[in-house]
C-alpha positions, 0 to 999 in steps of 0.5 A, spaced: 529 571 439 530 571 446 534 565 449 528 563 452 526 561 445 532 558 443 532 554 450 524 551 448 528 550 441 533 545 443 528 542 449 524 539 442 530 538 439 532 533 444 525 530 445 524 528 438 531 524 438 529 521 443 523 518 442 526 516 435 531 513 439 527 510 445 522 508 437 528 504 435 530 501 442 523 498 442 522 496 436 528 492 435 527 488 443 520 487 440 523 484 433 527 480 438 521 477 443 516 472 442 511 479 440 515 479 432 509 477 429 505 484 431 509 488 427 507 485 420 499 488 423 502 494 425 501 498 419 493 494 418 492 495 424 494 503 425 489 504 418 482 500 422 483 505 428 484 511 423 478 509 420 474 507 425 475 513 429 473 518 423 466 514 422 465 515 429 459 521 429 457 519 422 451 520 418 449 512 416 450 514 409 457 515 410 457 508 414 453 504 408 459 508 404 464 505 409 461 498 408 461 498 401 468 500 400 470 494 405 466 489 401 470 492 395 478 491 399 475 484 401 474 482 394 479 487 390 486 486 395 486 495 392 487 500 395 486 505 389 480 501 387 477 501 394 478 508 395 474 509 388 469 505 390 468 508 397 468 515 394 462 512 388 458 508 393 459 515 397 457 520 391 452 515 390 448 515 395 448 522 397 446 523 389 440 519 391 439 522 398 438 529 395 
């Protein structure tokens, strides 16, 4: 390896330690200001994101499926039993457009 690799190699090495640090940094100033409240969200916020930005382009069958397994997290509070319910509304529908 040349040094120009090894020079790239140490630049990332510096950048991911400083974005965990500057990660940690934020985290503790936001922990300790009026805004502690969003960090309990976080994590539901991060997975309605994931999830609204993958159905965007989606067939409706995908979209019904999708709305099913919501119905099933509201009244179940599960995840593996919304997974199941979102991949037998989807299997279902697909079985029925066929």
């Amino acid at each position: 390896m040349s040094g120009t690799y090894w020079a790239l190699i140490g630049l990332l090495v510096v950048a991911a330690f400083a974005i965990r640090v500057v990660g940690l940094v934020a985290g503790e100033r936001i922990r300790a200001s009026r805004h502690a409240w969003m960090l309990g969200e976080l994590p539901g916020l991060i997975v309605v994101s994931l999830v609204a930005s993958s159905l965007a382009g989606q067939s409706s069958l995908t979209w019904i499926a999708a709305g099913v397994a919501l119905g099933a997290a509201i009244v179940t509070n599960h995840v593996v039993l919304t997974m199941a319910v979102g991949v037998t509304a989807f299997a279902g529908l697909a079985g029925l457009a066929v």
